[in-house]
N, C-alpha and C positions, 0 to 999 in steps of 0.2 A: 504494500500500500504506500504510494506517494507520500513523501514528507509534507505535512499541516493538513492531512487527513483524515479524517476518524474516521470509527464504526458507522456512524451513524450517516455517514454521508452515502453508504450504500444500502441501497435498496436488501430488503429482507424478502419483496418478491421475487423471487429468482423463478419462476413460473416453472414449466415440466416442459419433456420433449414433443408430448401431446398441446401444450398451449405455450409456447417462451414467450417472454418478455422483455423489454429494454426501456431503454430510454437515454434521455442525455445526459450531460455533464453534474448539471446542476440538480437534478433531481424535479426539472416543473413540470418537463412533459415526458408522457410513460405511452407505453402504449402492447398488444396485446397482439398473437398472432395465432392460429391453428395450426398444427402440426408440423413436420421438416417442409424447409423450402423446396421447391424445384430444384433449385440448385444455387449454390454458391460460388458467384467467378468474380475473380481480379481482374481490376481496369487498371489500366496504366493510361488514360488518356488525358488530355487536358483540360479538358473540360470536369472532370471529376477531380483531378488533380487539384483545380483552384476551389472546386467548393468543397474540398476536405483539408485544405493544405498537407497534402501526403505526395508522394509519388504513385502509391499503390491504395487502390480504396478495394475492400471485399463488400460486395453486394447480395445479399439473401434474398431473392425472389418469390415473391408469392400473387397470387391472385385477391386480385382487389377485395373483394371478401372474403380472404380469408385475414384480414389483416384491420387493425382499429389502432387509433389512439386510445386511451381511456384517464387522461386527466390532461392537464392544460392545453393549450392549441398553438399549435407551431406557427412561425411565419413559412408563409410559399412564396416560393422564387420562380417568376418564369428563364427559364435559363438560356430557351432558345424555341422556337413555337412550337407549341402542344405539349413541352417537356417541363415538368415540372421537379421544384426540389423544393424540399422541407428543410428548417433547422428550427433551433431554440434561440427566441430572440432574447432572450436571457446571456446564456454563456455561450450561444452558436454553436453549438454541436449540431453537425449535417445527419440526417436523418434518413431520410427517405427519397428516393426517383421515380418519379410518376413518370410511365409512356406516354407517347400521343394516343394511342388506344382508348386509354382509362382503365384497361382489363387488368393490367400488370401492374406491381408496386415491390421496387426495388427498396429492402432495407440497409440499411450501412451492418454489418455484421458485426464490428468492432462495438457497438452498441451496446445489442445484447446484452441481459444480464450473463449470459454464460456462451459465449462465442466462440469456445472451444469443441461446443456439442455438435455443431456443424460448420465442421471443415470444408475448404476450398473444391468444387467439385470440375470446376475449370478454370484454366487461365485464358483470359484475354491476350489480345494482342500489343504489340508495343512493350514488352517489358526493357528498360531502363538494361544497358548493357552491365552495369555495376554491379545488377543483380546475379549473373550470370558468367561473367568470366574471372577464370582465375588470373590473380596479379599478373602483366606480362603480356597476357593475349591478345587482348584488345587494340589495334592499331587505328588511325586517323589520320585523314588528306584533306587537302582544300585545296580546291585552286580555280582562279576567277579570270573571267576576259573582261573588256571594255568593247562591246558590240557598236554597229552603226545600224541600230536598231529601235524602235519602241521597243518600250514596256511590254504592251498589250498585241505585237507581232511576237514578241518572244515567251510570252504565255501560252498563246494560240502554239506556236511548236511545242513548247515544253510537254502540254497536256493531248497529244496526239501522239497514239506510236506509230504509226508511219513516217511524223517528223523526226520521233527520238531514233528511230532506227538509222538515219540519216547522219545521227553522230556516231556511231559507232563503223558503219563503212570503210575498208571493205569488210573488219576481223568477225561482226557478229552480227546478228539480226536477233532478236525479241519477237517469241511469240504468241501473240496474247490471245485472252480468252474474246469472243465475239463481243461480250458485250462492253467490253474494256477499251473500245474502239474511241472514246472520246472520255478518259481519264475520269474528267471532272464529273460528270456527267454519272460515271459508274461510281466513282465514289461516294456519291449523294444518295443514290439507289441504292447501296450495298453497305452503307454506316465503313467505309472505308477500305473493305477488304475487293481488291478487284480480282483474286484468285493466279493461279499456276501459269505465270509464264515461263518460255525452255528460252534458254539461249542455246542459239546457232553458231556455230562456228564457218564461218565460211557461208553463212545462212544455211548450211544443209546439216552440221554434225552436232546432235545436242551435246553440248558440254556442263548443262547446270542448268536449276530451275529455281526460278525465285516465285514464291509464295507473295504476290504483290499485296501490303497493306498501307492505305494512307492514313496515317492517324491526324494527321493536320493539314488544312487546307486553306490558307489565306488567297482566294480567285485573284489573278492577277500578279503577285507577287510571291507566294510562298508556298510551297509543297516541302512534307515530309514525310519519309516513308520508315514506316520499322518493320521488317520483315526477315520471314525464315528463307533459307537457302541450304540446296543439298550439302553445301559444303561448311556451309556457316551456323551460328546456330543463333546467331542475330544480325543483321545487316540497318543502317542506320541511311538514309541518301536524304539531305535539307540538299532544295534549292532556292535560293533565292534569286528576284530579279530589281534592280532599283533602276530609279533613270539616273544617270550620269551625262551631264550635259547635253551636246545633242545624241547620245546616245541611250546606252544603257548597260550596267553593270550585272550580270548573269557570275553566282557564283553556287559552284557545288560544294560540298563536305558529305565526307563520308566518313562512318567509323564499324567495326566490323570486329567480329569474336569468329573463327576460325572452331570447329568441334574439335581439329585435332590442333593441338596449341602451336610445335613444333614449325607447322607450315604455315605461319604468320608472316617472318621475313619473306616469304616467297609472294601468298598473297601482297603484301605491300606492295610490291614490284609489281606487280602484274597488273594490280588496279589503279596504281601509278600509271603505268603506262598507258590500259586504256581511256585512263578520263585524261590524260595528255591528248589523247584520240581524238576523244570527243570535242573538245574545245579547239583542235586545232580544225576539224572539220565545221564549227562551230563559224570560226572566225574567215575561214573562206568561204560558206556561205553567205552571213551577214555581214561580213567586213567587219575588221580591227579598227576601232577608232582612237587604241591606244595599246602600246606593248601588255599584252598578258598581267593581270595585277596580282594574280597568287601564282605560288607554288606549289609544287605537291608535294606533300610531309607524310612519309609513310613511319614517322618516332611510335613506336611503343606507347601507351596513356598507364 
């Protein structure tokens, strides 16, 4: 128990596996659930991330009846349309995620009077590399052009793979799922994940498949991707686009955990080399409106 805590600051209801119970920090608002959740998964997203301040929130899912407050009344937060969030406007402990449905009502699991009773039953996507690689593994690149381009011509490429396949020529081709055919567009329909594409070598020999998920989406200017990979067992790709005078500044970052630890130095190198690819096929397309402004840093994190 936290130092300046008493007994008395925790609830004596601790409910049963057939009815659990929770509530927030401060003890105003409680609330009452029927039997185990559907299921219990970890978000890593951002949007959860800021209304828990966590990196990782666990969510206990249940249907809207089977679920109540039963003492004080939360504030609701629209957080984004149709989606609702609860907290205590007291001490702010995040509560609860309402769907656009209404059917569904996601609990903060960390609540619970006893949130040990039901364990994690999936994980989300985007988990945080830190969580997952031993010291050493984990390698990180960056490296930016200065285009003679709009903003919004280099978005319209970014979020097409028939554009982005145009950066990587001649060494690979990406090959996506049908409805992955306009990035943005699949990522709004599918809460982020656009599914299995193979990379080509040569466009005909698959060499690897990346598991596409976007976890962030700023239209126009910013995409971020966390996803799994046969060889990886986290892959990380920001890009971003700024205007830079009469241009515009286009820059990637990647960071990447490797399942077998050993062939880190190698990956570095290699994905050194092709995002050197990319952007140099990049800048003879749109034109350089100034020498290359990163470098690629394949150092260890």
């Amino acid at each position: 128990m936290p130092a300046g805590r008493t007994a008395s600051d925790a609830s004596s209801d601790t409910g049963s596996a057939a009815q659990p119970t929770g509530g927030c920090l401060c003890g105003a608002v409680r609330y009452r659930a029927r039997g185990a959740p559907r299921l219990v998964d970890l978000c890593y997203c951002r949007w959860c991330a800021r209304a828990v301040g966590a990196s990782v929130t666990g969510w206990a899912r249940y249907a809207t009846g089977d679920f109540a407050f039963t003492a004080g009344e939360p504030v609701r937060y629209e957080s984004s349309p149709g989606v609702a969030r609860t907290f205590c406007g007291r001490c702010g402990s995040s509560l609860t995620y309402h769907d656009p449905g209404g059917e569904l009502v996601d609990v903060a699991s960390a609540t619970l009077d006893d949130p040990l009773a039901f364990p994690p039953t999936s994980d989300g996507p985007g988990r945080p590399f830190w969580m997952h690689a031993p010291a050493g593994t984990t390698r990180e690149l960056s490296i930016a052009s200065v285009l003679r381009a709009a903003p919004d011509a280099l978005w319209r490429h970014a979020t097409r793979p028939e554009e982005l396949n145009r950066e990587f020529w001649p060494l690979l081709q990406m090959r996506f799922p049908s409805h992955g055919r306009y990035l943005a567009a699949a990522f709004a329909a599918s809460g982020g994940r656009i599914g299995r594409c193979w990379l080509l070598l040569g466009g005909v020999l698959p060499v690897e498949y990346d598991d596409v998920t976007l976890v962030e989406l700023d239209p126009g200017r910013r995409f971020l991707e966390r996803s799994t990979l046969a060889s990886k067992r986290l892959w990380e790709h920001e890009r971003t686009i700024e205007p830079h005078g009469a241009g515009s500044l286009l820059r990637d970052r990647v960071r990447f955990a490797p399942r077998i630890a050993w062939l880190a130095p190698l990956y570095a190198t290699v994905f050194g080399a092709v995002f050197r690819l990319r952007h140099r096929n990049l800048r003879n397309r749109f034109g350089a409106a100034a020498p290359r402004t990163g470098a690629v840093d394949g150092e260890g994190r």
